[in-house]
Rosetta silent file (secondary structure, phi, psi, omega in degrees, C-alpha in Angstrom):
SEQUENCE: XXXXXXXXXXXXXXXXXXXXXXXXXXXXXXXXXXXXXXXXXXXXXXXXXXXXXXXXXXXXXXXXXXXXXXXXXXXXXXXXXXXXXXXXXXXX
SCORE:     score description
SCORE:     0.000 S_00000001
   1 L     0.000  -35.093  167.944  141.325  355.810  106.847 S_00000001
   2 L   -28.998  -57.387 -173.783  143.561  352.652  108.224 S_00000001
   3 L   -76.581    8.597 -165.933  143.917  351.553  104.458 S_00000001
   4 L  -140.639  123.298  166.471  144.984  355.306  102.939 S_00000001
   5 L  -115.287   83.842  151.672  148.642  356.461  104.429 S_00000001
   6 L  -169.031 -178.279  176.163  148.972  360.303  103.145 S_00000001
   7 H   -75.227   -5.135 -176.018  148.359  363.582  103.961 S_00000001
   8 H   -46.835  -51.586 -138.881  145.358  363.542  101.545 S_00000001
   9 H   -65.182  -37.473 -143.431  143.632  361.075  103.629 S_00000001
  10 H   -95.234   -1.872  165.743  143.528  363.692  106.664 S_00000001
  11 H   -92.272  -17.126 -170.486  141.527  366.440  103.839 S_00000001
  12 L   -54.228  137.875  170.352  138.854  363.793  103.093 S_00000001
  13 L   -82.519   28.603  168.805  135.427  365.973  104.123 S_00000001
  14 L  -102.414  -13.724 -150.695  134.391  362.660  105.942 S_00000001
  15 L  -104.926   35.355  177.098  137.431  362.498  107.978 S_00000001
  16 L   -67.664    3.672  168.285  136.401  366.196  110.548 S_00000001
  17 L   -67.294  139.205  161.540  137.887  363.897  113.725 S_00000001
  18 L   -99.133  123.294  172.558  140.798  365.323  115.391 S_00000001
  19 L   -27.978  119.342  151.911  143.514  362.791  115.834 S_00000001
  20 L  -110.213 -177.884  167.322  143.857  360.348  118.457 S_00000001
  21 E   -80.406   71.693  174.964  145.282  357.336  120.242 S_00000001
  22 E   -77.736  146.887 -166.562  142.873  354.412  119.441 S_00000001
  23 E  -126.579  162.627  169.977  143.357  351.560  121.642 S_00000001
  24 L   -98.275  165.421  175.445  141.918  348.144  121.822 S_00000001
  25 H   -56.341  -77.568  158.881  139.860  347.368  124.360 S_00000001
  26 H    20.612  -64.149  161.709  142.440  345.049  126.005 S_00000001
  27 H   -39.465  -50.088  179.723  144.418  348.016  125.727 S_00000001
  28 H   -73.482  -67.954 -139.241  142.469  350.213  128.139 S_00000001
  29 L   -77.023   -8.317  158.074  142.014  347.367  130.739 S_00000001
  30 L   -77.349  -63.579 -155.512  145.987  346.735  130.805 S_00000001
  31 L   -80.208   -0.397  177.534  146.989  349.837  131.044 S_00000001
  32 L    59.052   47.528  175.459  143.660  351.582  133.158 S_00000001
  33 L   -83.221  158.519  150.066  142.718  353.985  129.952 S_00000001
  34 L  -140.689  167.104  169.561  138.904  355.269  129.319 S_00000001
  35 L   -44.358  143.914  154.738  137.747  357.142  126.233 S_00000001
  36 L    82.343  -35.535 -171.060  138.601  360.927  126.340 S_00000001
  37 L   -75.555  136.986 -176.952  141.534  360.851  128.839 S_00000001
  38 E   -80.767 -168.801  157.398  144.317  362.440  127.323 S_00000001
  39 E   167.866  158.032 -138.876  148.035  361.150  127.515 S_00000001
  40 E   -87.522  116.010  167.000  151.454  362.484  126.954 S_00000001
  41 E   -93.160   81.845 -156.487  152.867  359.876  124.058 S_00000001
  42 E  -117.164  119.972  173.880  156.910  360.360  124.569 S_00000001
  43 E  -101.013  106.103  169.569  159.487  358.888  122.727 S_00000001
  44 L    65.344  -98.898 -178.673  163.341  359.865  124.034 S_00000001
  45 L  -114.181  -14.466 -170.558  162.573  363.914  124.013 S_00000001
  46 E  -117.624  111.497  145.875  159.268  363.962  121.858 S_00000001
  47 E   -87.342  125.236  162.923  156.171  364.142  123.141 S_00000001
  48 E  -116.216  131.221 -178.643  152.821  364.266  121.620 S_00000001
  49 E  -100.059  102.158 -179.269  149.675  364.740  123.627 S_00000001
  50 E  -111.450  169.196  173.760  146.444  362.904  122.121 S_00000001
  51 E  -100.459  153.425  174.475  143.086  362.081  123.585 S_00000001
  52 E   -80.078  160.746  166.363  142.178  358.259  123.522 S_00000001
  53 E  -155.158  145.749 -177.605  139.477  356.354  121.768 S_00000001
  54 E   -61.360  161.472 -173.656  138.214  352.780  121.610 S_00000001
  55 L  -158.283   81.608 -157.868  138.638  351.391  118.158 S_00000001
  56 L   -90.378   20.740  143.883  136.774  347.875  118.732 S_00000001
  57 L   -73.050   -8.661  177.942  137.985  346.793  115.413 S_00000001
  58 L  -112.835  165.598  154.891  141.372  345.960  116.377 S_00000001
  59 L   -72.123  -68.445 -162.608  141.909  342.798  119.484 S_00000001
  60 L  -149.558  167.433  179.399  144.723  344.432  120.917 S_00000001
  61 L    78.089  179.991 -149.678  147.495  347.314  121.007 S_00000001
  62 E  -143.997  140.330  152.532  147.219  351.015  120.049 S_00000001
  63 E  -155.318  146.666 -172.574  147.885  353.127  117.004 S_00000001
  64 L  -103.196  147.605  159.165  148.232  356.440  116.097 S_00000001
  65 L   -95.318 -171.519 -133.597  147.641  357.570  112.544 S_00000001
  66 L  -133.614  -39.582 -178.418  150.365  358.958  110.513 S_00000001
  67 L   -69.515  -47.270  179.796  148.548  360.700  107.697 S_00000001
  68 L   -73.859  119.431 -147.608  147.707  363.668  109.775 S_00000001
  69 L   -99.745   35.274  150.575  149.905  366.466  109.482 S_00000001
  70 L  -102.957   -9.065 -129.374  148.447  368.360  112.628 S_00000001
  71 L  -150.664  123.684  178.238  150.158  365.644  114.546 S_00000001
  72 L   -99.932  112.424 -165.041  154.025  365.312  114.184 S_00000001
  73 L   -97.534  -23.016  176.425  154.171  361.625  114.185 S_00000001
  74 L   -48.299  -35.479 -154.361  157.768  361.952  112.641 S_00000001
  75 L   -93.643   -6.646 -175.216  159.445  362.726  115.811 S_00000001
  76 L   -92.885  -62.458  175.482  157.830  359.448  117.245 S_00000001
  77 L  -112.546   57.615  150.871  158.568  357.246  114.680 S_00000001
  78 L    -8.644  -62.669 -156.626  161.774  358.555  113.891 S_00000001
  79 L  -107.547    4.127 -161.354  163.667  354.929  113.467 S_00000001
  80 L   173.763  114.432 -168.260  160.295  352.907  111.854 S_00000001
  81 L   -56.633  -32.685 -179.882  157.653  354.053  109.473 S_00000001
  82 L  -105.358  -54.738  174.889  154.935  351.704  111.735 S_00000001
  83 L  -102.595  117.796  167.269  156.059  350.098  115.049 S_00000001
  84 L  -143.119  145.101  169.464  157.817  351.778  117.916 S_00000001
  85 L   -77.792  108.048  168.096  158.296  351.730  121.617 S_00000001
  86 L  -126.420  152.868  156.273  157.043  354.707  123.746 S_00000001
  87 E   -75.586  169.548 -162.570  155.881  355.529  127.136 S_00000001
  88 E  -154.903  127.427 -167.231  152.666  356.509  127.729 S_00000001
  89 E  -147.428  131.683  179.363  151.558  358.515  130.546 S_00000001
  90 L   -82.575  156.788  175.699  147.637  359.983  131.514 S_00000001
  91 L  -108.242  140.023 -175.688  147.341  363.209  132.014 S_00000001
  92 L  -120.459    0.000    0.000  144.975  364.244  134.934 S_00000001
């Protein structure tokens, strides 16, 4: 799904995951993440709350995808179709 940006991608019958925050490993161990913990992903006023997952295909950094339209990803990346700065906070 990395290589297909639409809502299509998010109908494929292979694709029955509910969207999350994959992280590199890296990622957890800066930041003290594990699989499964949510956290509140807030940019300015908009927050979206996903649960994390390892994604040991990337080295480092996080991404959410974009293609699913359960997920308003718009309100995140508002100013930039790919990269943006948010906080990120677990919820316990």
């Amino acid at each position: 799904p990395v290589l297909q940006f639409s809502p299509f991608t998010a109908k494929a019958h292979q694709l029955r995951n509910k969207a999350k925050l994959y992280v590199s490993e890296t990622f957890m161990e800066k930041f003290g993440l594990k699989e499964r913990d949510k956290v509140e992903i807030q940019k300015e006023n908009n927050t979206i709350t996903l649960e994390v997952e390892l994604d040991n295909k990337i080295e480092s950094g996080a991404y959410i995808p974009t293609f699913d339209k359960n997920i308003d990803t718009e309100t995140i990346f508002n100013d930039s179709y790919r990269f943006t700065e948010v906080n990120i906070k677990v919820i316990k």
